[in-house]
Legacy VTK file of the C-alpha trace (Angstrom):
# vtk DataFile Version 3.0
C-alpha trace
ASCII
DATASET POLYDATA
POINTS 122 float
-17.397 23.855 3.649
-18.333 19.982 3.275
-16.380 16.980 1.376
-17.660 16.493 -1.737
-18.011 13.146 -2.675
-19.028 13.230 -6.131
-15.762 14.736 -6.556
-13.999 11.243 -5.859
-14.299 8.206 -8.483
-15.274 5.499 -6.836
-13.312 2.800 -8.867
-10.095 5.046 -8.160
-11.097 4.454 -4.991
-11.738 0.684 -4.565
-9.567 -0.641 -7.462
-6.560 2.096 -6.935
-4.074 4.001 -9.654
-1.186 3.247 -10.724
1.726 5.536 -9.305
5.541 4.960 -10.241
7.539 4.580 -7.268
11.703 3.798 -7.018
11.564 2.410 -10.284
8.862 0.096 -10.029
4.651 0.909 -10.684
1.774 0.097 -7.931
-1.890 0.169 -8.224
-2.677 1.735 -4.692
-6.208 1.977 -3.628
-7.871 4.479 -1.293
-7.448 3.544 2.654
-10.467 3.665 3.712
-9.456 1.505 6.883
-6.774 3.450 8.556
-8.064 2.905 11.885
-7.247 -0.860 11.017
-3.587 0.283 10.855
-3.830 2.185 14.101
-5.470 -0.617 16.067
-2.635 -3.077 15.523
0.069 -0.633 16.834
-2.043 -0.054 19.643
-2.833 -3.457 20.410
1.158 -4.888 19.788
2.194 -2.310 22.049
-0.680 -3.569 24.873
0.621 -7.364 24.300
4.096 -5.868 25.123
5.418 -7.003 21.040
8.090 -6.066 19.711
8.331 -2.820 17.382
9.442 -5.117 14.167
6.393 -7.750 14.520
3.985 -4.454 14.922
5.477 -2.852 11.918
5.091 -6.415 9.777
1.802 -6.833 11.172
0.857 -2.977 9.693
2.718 -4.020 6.495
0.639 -6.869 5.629
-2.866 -5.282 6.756
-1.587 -2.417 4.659
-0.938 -4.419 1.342
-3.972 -6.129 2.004
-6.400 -2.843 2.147
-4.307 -1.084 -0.617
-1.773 -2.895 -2.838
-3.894 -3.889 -6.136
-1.480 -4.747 -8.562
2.712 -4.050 -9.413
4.767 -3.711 -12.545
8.183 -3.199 -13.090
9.416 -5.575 -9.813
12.264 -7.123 -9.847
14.474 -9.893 -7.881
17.022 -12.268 -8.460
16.436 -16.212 -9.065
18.569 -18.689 -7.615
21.355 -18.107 -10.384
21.127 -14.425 -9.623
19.292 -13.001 -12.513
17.427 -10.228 -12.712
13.910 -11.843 -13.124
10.173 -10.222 -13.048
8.659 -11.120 -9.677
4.759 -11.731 -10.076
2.260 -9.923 -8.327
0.476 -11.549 -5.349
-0.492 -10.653 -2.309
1.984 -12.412 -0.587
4.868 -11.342 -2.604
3.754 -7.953 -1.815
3.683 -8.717 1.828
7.006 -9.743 1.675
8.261 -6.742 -0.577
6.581 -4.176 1.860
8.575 -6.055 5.226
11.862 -5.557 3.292
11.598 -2.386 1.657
9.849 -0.163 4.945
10.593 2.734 3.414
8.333 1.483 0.235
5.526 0.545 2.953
5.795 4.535 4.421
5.134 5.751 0.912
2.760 3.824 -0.317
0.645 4.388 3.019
1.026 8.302 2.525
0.015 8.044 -1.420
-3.057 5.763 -0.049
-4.571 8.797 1.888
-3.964 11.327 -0.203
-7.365 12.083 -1.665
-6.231 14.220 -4.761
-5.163 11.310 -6.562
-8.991 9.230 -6.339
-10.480 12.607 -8.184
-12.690 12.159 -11.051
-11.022 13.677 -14.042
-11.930 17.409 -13.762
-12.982 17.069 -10.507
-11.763 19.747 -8.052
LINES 1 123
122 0 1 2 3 4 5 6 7 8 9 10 11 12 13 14 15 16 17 18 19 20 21 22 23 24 25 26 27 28 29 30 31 32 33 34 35 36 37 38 39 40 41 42 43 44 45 46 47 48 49 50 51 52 53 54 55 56 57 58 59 60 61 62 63 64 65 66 67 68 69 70 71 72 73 74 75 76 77 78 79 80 81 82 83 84 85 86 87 88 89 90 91 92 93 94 95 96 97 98 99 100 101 102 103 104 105 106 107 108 109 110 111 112 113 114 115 116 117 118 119 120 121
């Protein structure tokens, strides 16, 4: 049996879908560059760094190569309201260090293939 790649949408793919996670949404695209994830544990581990720069290091490659977009994100301002916090990359590089639990699941969600299917598609 062979992979089927007219089965996958290739915008789903490259510009991600939306998924609804701990209250907030993210646009997650497809990781097609997991080895890129892989390399820099490998590496921080031969330069003798420390577990928490590794796992930043993976955290921003990862919202690079996946994170598209975010609704629904909140924080507090400097009075401590609730206020929307605007996508960008670096926000989400920020959010994904904090929240590592976040950064797990939206890595798993990123390689599951089901979810960049056409519609119909099997």
């Amino acid at each position: 049996m062979s992979l089927d790649m007219t089965a996958y949408d290739l915008d789903k793919c490259r510009d991600g879908v939306w998924h609804d996670i701990r209250g907030g949404k993210f646009k997650i695209a497809y990781l097609y560059n997991v080895k890129r994830i892989d390399e820099i544990e490998r590496i921080g581990k031969e330069k003798g760094e420390s577990q928490i720069d590794i796992t930043w290091k993976q955290c921003d490659a990862l919202t690079e190569e996946v994170v598209r977009d975010w609704q629904d994100v909140d924080g507090k301002d400097q009075h401590g309201n609730t206020v929307p916090i605007p996508f960008s990359i670096e926000a989400a590089k920020q959010l994904l260090k904090m929240e590592l639990e976040l950064s797990a699941d939206i890595l798993r969600r990123s390689r599951l293939t089901h979810h960049f299917r056409k519609e119909g598609g099997k």
